[in-house]
Backbone as ProteinMPNN parsed JSONL, in Angstrom:
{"seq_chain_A": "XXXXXXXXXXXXXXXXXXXXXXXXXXXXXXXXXXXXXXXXXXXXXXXXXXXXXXXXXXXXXXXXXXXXXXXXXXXXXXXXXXXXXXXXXXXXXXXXXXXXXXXXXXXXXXXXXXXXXXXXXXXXXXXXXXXXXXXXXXXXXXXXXXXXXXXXXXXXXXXXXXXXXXXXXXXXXXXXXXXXXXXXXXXXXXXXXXXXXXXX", "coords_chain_A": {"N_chain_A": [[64.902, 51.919, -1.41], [63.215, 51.971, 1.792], [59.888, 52.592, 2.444], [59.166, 54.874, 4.59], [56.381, 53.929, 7.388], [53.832, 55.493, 7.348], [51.062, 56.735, 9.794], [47.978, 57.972, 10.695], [46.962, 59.422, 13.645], [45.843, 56.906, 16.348], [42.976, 57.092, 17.166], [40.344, 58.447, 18.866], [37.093, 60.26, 20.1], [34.306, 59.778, 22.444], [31.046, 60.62, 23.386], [28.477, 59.799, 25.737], [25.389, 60.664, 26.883], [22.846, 59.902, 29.075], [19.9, 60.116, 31.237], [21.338, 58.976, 33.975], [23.756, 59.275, 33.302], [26.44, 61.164, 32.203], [29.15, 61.597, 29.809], [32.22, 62.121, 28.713], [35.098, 61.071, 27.052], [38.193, 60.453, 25.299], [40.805, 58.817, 23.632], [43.914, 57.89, 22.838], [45.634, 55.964, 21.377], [48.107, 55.511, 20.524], [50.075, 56.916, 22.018], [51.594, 58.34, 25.306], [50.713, 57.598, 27.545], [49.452, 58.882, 29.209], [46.831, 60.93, 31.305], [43.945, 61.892, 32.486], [41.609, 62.144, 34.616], [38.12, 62.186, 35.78], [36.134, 59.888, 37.004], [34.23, 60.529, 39.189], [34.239, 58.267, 41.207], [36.632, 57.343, 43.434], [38.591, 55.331, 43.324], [38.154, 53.867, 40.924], [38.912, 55.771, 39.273], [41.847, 55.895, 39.899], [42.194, 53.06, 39.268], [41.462, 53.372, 35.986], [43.867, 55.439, 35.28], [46.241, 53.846, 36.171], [45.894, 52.197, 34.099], [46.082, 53.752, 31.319], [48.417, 54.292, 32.193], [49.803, 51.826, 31.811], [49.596, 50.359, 29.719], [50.024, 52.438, 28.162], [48.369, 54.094, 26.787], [47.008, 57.575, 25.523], [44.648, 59.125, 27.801], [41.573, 60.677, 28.052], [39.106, 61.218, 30.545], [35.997, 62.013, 31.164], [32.86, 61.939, 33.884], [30.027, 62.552, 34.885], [28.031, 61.85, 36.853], [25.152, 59.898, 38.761], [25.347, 59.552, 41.206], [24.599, 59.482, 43.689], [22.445, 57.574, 43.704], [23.634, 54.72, 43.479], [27.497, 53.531, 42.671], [27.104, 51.821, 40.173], [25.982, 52.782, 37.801], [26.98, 55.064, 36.293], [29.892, 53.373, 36.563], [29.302, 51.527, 34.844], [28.879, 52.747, 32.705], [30.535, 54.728, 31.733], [32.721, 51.979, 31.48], [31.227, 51.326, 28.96], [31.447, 53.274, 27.528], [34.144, 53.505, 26.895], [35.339, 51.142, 25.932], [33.892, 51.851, 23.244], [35.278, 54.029, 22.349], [37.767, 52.731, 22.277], [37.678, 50.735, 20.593], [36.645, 52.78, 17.938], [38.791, 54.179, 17.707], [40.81, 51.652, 16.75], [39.821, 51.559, 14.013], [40.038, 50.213, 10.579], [41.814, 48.199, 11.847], [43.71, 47.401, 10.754], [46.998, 45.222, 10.413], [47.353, 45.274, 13.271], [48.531, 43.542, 15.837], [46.264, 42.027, 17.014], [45.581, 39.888, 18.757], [46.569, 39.524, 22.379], [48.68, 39.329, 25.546], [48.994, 38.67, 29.423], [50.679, 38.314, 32.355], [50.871, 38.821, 35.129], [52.168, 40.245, 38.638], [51.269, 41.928, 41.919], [52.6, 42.557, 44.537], [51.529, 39.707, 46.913], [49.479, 39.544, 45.143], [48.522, 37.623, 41.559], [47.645, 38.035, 38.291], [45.898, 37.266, 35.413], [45.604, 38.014, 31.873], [43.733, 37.673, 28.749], [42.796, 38.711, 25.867], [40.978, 38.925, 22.65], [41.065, 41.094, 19.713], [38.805, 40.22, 18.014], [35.964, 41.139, 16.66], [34.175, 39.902, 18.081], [32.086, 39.758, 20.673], [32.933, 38.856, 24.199], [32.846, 37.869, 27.742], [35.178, 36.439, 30.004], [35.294, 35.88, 33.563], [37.106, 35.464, 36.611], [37.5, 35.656, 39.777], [37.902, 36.494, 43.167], [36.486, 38.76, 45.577], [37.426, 39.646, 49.19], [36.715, 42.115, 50.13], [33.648, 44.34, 49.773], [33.711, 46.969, 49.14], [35.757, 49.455, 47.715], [37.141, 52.519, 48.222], [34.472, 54.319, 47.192], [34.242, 52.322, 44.994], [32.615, 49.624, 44.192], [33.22, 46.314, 44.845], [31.985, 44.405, 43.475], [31.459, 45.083, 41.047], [33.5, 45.555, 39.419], [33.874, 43.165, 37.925], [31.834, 43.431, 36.38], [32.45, 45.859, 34.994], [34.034, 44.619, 33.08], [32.678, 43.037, 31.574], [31.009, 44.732, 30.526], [32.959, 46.748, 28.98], [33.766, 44.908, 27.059], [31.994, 44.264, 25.796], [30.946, 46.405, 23.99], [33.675, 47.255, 22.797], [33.498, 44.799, 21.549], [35.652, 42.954, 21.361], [36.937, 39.537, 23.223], [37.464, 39.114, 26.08], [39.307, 37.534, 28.623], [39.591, 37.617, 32.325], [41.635, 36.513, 35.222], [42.375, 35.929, 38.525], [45.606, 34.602, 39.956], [46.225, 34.539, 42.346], [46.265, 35.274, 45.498], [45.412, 37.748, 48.265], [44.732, 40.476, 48.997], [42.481, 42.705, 48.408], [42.597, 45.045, 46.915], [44.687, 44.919, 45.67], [43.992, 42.718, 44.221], [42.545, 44.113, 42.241], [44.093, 45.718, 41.009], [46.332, 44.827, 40.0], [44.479, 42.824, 38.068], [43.503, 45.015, 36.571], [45.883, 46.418, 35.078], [47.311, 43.558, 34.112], [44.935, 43.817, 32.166], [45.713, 46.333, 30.682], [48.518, 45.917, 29.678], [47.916, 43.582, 28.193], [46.646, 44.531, 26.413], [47.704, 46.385, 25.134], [49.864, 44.92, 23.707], [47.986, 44.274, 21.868], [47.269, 46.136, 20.497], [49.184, 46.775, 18.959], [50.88, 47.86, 16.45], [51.91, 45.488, 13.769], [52.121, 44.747, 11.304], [50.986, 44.544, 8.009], [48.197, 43.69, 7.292], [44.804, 42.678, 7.603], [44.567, 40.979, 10.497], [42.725, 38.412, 10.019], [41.836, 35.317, 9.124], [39.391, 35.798, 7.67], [39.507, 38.286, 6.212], [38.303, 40.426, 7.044], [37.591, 42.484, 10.29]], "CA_chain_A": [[64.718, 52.6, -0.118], [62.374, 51.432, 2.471], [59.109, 53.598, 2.746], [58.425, 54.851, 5.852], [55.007, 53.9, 7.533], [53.162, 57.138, 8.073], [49.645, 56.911, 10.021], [47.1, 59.113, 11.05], [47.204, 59.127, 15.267], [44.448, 56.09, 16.122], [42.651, 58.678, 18.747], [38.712, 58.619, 19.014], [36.226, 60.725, 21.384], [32.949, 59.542, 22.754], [30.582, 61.111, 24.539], [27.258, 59.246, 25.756], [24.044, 61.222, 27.877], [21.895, 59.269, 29.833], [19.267, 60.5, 32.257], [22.061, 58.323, 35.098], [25.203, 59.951, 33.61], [26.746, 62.246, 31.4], [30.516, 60.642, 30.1], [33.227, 62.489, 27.603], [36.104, 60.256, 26.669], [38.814, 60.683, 24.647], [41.259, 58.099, 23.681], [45.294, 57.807, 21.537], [45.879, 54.469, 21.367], [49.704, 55.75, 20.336], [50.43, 58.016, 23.361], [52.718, 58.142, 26.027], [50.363, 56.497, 29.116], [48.616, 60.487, 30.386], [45.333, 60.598, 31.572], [43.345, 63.267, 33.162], [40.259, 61.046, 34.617], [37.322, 62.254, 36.547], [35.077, 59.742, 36.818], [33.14, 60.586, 40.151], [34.799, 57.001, 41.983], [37.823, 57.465, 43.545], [39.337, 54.143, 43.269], [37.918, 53.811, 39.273], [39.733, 56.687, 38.987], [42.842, 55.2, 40.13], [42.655, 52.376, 38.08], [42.011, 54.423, 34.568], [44.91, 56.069, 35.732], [47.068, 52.829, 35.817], [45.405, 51.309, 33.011], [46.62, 54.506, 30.833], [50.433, 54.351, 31.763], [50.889, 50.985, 31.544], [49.011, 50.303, 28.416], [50.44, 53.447, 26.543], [47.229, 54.729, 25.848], [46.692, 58.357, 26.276], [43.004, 59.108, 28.208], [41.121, 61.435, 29.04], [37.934, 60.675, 30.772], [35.078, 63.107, 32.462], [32.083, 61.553, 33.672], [28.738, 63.233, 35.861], [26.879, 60.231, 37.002], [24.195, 59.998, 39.707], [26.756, 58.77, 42.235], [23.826, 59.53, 45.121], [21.982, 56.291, 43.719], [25.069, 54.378, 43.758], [28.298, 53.562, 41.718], [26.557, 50.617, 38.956], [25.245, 53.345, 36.696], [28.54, 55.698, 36.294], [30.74, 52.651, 36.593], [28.615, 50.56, 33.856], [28.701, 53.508, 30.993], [31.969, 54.961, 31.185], [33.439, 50.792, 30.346], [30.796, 51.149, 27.759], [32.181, 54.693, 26.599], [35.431, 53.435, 27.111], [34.982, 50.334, 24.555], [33.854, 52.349, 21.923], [36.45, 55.007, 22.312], [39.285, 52.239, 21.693], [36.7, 50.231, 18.839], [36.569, 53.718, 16.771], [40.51, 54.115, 17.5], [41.421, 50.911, 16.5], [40.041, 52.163, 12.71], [39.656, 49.058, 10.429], [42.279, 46.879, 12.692], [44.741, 46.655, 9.711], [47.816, 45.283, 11.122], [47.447, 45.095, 14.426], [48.462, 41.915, 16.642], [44.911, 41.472, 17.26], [45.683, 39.003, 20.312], [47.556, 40.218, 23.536], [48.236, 38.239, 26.81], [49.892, 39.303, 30.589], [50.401, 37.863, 33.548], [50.901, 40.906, 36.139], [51.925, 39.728, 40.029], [51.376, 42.898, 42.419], [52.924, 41.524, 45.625], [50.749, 38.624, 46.743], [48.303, 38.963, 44.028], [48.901, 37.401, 40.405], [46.275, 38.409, 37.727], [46.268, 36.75, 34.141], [44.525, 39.007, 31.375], [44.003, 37.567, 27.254], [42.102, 39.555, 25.34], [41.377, 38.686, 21.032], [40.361, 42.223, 19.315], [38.53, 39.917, 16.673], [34.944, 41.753, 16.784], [33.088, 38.925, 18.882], [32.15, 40.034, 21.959], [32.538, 37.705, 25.343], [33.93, 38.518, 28.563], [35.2, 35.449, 31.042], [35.942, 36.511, 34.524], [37.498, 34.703, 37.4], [38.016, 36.626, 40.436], [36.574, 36.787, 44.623], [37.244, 39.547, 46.316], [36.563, 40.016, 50.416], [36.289, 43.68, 50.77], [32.561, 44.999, 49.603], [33.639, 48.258, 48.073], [36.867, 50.202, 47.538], [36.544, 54.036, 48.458], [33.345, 54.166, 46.283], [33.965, 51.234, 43.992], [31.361, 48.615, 44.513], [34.494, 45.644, 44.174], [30.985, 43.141, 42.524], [31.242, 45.781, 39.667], [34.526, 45.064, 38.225], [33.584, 42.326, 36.286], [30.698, 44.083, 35.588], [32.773, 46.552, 34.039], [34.869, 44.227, 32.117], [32.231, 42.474, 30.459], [30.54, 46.062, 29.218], [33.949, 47.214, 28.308], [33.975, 43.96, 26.071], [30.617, 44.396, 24.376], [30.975, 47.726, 23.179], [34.737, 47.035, 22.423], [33.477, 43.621, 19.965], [36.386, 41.774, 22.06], [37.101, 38.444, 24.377], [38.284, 39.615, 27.679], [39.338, 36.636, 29.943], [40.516, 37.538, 33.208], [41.567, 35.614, 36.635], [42.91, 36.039, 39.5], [46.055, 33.224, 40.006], [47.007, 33.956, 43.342], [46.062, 37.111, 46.494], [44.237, 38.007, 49.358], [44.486, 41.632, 49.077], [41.374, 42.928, 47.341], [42.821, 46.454, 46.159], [46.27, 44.275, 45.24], [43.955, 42.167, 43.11], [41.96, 45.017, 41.383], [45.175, 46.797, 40.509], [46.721, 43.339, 38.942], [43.996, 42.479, 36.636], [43.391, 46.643, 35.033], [47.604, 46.079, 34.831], [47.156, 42.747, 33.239], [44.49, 44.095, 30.612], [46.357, 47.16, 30.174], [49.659, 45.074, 29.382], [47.415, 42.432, 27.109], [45.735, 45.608, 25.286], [49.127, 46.971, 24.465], [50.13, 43.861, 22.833], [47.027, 43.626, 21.006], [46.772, 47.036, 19.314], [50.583, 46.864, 18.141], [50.247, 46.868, 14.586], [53.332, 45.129, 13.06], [52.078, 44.206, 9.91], [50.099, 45.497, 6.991], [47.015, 43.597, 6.525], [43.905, 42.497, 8.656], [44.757, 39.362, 10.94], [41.967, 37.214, 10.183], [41.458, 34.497, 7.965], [37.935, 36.5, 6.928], [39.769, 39.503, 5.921], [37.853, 41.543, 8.157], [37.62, 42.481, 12.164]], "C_chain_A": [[63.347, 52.228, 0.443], [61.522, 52.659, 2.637], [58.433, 53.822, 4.444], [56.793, 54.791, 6.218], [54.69, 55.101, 8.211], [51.575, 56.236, 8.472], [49.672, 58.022, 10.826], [47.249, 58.649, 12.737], [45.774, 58.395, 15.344], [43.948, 56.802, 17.382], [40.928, 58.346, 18.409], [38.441, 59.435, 20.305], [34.971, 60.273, 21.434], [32.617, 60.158, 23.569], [28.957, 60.369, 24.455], [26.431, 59.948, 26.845], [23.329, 60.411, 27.922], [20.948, 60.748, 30.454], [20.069, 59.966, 33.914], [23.195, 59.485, 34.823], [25.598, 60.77, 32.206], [28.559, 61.878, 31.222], [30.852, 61.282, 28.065], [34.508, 61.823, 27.995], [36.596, 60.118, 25.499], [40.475, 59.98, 24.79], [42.249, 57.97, 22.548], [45.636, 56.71, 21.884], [47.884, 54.28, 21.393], [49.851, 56.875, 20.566], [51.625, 57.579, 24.044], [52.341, 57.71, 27.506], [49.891, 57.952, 30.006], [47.64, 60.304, 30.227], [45.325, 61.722, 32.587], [41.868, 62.459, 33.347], [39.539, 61.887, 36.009], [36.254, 61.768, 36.582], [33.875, 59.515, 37.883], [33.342, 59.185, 41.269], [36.417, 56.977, 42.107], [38.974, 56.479, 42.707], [39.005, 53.701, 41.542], [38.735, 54.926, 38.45], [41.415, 56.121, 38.63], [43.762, 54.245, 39.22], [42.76, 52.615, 37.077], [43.093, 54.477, 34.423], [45.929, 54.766, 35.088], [46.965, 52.182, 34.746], [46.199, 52.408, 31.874], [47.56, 54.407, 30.761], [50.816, 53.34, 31.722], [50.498, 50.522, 30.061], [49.65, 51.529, 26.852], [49.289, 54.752, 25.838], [47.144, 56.196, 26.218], [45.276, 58.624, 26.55], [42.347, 60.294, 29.071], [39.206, 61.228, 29.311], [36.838, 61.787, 31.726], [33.582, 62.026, 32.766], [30.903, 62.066, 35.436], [28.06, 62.115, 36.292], [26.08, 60.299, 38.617], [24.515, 59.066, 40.338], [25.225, 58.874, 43.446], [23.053, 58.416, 45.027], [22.698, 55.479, 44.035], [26.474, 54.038, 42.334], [28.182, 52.705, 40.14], [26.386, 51.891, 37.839], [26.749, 53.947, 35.751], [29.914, 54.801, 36.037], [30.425, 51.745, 34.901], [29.014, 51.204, 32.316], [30.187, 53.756, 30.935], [32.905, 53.187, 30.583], [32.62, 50.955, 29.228], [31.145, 52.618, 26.885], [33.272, 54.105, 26.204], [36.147, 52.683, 26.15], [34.906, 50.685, 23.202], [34.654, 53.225, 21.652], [37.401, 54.014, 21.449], [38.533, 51.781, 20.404], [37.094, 51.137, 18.201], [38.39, 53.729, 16.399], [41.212, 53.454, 16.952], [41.308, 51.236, 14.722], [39.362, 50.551, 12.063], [40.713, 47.874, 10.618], [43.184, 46.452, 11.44], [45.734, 46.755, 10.433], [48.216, 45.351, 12.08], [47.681, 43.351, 14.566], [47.081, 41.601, 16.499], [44.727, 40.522, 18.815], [46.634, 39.68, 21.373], [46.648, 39.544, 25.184], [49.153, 38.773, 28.221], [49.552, 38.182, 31.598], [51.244, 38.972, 34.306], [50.889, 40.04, 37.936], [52.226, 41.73, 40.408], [51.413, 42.426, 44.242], [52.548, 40.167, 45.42], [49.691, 37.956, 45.954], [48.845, 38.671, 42.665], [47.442, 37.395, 39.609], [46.751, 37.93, 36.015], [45.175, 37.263, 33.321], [45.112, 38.05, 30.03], [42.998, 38.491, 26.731], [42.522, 39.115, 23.283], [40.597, 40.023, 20.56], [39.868, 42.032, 17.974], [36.896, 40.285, 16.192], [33.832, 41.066, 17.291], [33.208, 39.596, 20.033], [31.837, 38.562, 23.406], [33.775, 38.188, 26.424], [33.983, 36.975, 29.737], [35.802, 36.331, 32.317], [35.721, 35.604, 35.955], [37.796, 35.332, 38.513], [36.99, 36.432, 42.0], [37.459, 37.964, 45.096], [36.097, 39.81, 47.871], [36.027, 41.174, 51.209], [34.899, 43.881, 49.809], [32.683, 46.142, 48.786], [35.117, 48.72, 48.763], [36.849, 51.59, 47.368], [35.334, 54.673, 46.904], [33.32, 53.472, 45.142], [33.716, 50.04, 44.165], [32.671, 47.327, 43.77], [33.334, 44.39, 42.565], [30.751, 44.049, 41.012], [32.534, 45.854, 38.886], [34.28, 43.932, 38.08], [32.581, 42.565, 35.66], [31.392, 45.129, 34.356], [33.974, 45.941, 32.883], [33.538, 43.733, 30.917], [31.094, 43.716, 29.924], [31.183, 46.937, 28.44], [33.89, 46.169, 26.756], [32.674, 44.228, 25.17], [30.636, 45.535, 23.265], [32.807, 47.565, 22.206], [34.704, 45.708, 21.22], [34.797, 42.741, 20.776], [36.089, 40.762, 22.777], [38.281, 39.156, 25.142], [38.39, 38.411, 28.6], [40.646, 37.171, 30.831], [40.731, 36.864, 34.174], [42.991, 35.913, 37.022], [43.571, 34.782, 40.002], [46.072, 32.777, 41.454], [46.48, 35.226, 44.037], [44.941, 36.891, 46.732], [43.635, 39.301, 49.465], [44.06, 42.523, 48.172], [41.949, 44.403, 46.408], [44.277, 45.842, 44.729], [45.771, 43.147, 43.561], [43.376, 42.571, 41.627], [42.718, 45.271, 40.621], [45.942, 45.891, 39.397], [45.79, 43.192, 37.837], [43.761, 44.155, 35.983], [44.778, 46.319, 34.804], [47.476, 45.18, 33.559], [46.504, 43.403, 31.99], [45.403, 45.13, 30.002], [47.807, 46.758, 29.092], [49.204, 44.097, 27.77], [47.001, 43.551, 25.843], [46.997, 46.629, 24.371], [49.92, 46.407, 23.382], [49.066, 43.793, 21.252], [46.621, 44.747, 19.829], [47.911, 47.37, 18.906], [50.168, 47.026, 16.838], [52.064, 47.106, 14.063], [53.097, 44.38, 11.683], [51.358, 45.279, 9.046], [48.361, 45.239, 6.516], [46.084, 43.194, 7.978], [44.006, 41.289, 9.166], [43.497, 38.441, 11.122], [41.668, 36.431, 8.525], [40.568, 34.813, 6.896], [38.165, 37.605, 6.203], [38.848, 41.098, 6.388], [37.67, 40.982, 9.367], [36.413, 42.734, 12.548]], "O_chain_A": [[62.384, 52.166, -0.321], [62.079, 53.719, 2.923], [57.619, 53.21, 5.135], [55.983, 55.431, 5.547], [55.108, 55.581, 9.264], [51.055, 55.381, 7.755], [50.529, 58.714, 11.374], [47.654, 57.514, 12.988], [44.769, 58.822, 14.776], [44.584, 56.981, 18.421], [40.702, 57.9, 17.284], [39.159, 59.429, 21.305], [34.376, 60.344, 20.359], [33.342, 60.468, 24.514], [28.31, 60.345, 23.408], [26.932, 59.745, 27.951], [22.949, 59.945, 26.848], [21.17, 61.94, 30.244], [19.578, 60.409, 34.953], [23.541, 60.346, 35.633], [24.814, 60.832, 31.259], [29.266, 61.861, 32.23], [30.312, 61.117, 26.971], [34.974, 61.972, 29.124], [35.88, 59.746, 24.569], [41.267, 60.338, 25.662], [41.81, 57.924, 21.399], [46.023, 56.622, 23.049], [48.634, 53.46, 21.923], [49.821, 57.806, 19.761], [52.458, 56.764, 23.647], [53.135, 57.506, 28.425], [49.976, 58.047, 31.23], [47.205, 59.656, 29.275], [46.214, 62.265, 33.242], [41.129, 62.202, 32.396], [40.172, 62.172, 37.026], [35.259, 62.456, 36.353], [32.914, 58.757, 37.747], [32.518, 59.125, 42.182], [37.234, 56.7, 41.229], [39.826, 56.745, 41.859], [39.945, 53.105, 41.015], [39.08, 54.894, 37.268], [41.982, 55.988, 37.545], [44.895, 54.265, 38.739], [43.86, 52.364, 36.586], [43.636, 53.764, 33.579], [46.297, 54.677, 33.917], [47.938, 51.538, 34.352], [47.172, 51.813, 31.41], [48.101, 54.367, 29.655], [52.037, 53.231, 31.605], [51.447, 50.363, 29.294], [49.706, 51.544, 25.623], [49.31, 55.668, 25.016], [47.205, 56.293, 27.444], [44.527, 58.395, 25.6], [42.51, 60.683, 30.227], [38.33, 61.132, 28.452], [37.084, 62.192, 32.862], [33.247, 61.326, 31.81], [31.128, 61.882, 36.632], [27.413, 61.571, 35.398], [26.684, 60.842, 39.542], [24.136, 57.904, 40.193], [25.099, 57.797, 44.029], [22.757, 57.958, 46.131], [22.549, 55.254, 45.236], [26.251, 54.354, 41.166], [28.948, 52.888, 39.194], [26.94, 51.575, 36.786], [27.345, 53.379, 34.835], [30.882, 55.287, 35.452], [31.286, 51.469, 34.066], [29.307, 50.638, 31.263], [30.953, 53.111, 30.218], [33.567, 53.152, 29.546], [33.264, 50.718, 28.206], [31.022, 52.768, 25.669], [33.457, 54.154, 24.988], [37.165, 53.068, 25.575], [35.5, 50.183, 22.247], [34.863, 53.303, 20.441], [37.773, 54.256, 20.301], [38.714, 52.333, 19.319], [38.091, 50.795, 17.564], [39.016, 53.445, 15.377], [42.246, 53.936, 16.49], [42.341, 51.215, 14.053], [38.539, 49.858, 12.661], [40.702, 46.853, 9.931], [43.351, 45.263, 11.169], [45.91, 47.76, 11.122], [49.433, 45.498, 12.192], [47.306, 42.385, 13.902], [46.837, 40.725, 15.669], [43.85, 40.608, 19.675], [47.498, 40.438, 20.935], [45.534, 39.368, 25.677], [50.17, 39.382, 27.888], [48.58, 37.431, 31.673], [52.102, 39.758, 33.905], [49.923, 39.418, 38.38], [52.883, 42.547, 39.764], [50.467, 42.074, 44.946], [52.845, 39.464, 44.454], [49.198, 36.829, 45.896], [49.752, 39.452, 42.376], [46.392, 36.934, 40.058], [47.835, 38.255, 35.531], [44.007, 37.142, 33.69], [46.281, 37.674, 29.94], [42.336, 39.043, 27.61], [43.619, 39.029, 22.731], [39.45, 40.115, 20.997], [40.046, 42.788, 17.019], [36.546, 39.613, 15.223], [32.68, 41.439, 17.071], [34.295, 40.013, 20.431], [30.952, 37.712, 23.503], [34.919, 38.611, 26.257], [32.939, 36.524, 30.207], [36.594, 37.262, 32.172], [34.648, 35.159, 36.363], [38.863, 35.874, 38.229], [35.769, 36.279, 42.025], [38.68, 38.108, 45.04], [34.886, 40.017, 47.943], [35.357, 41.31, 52.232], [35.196, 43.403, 48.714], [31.92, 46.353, 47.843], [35.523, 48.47, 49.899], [36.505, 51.953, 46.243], [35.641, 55.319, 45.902], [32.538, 53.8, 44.25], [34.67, 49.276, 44.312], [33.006, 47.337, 42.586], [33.643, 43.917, 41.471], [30.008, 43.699, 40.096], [32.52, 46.226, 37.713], [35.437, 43.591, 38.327], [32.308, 42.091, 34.558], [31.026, 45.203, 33.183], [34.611, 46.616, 32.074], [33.506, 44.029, 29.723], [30.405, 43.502, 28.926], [30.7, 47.678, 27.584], [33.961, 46.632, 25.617], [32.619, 44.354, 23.947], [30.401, 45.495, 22.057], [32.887, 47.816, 21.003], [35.511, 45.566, 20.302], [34.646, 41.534, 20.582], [34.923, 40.783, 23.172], [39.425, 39.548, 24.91], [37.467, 38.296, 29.406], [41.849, 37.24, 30.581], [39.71, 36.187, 34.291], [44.075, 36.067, 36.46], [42.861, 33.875, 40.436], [46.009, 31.639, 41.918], [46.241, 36.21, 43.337], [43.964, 36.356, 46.206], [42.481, 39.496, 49.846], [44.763, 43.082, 47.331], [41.577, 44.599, 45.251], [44.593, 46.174, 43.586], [46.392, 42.866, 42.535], [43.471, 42.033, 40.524], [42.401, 45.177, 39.435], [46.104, 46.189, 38.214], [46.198, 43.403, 36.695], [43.916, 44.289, 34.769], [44.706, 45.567, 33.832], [47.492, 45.578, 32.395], [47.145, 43.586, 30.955], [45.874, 44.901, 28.888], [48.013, 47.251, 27.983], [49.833, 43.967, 26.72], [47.071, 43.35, 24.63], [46.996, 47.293, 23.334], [50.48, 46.996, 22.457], [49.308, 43.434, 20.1], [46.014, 44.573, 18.772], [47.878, 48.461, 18.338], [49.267, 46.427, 16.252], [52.9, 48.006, 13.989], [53.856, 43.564, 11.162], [51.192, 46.476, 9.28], [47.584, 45.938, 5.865], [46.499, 43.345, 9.127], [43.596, 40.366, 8.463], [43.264, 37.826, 12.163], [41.423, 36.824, 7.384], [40.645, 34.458, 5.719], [37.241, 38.052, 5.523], [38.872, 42.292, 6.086], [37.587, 39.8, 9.699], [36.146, 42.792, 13.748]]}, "name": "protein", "num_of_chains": 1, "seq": "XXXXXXXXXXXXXXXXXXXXXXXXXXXXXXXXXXXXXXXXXXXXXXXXXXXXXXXXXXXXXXXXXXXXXXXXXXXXXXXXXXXXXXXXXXXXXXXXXXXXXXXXXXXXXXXXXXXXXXXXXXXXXXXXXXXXXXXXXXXXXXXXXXXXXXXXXXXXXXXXXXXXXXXXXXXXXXXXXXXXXXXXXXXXXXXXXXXXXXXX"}
C-alpha cells in the first residue's frame, strides 16, 4: 500500500518596520488563490490580487508606507517582504519543480515569465511602458519590484514583454506570467532536492 504524502501547509509570515513603511505579509503557497491586500497603491493592489488567484497562493498583505513621499519606498519593501514570505514557505525546497515558465497574452499584450527557485539571485527584465504611473503605481517601478522580489526570494526572474501597447494590459500579463511560472515552480512532485548540489 502506497503511503500517503502528508505535509505541513508551506505558509510563512513576515513582517518588516522601516522608518518609510511598516509591511505584514502572510503567505500558503498551497491555497486556493485569496488575498486580502492593502498595500496603500491602488493598482499594486490589483496586481497582488491577480498574482494570488492565478498562482494559487493564498496572501495576505498590509502595508503603511509613506505614500506622501512617493510610491518607491512602499512598493520596494513589500517585493522584498513578499520574497521572503515565499523563501521561508518554500522550507528546504525538497521536491519541488524548482523551474517554472508562462507565456500569458492579455489581449494585445503577450508577457513571457521563467523563473529557477535555485537560491541565486538575478532578475532580467524586458519591458517599455508609455503611461508614467498607473493610479499610484509609478509603471518605472515594476521592474524595480521584480528584481527586489528576486533578491530576497534567492531566485532568477526573467521577464519580457513579446508583444502590446497597452501599459495596464502589459503590467497585468507579466504579474499573470510570474504568477503562472511560480505555480509551476513550487509544485513539488518528487521527494528530493532538485539540484545536482543537494541543496537550494
Amino acid at each position: 500500500m502506497q503511503e500517503e504524502l502528508k505535509r505541513t501547509p508551506r505558509s510563512a509570515t513576515v513582517t518588516r518596520t522601516t522608518k518609510e513603511t511598516d509591511i505584514t505579509a502572510t503567505v500558503t503557497l498551497d491555497g486556493t488563490g485569496s488575498s486580502s491586500i492593502n498595500s496603500g497603491v491602488v493598482f499594486l493592489d490589483h496586481m497582488l490580487i491577480s498574482f494570488s488567484r492565478h498562482s494559487g497562493f493564498d496572501l495576505t498583505l498590509h502595508c503603511a508606507g509613506d505614500l506622501d513621499v512617493d510610491d518607491h519606498h512602499s512598493v520596494e519593501d513589500i517585493a522584498l517582504v513578499l520574497g521572503t514570505a515565499i523563501r521561508e514557505a518554500l522550507g528546504d525546497k525538497k521536491g519541488i519543480e524548482r523551474y517554472g515558465w508562462a507565456i500569458i497574452p492579455m489581449d494585445e499584450a503577450l508577457a513571457r515569465c521563467a523563473v529557477d527557485l535555485g537560491g541565486r539571485s538575478y532578475s532580467v527584465f524586458n519591458a517599455e511602458f508609455s503611461r508614467p504611473v498607473i493610479q499610484g503605481f509609478s509603471t518605472e517601478m515594476v521592474e524595480h519590484f521584480f528584481l527586489s522580489l528576486a533578491g530576497t526570494l534567492k531566485a532568477n526572474i526573467h521577464l519580457a514583454i513579446l508583444e502590446g501597447q497597452n501599459t495596464h494590459h502589459k503590467i497585468e500579463a507579466l504579474f499573470k506570467a510570474f504568477a503562472y511560472a511560480m505555480k509551476k515552480a513550487v509544485a513539488v512532485t518528487g521527494t528530493e532536492i532538485p539540484s545536482t548540489k543537494g541543496k537550494l
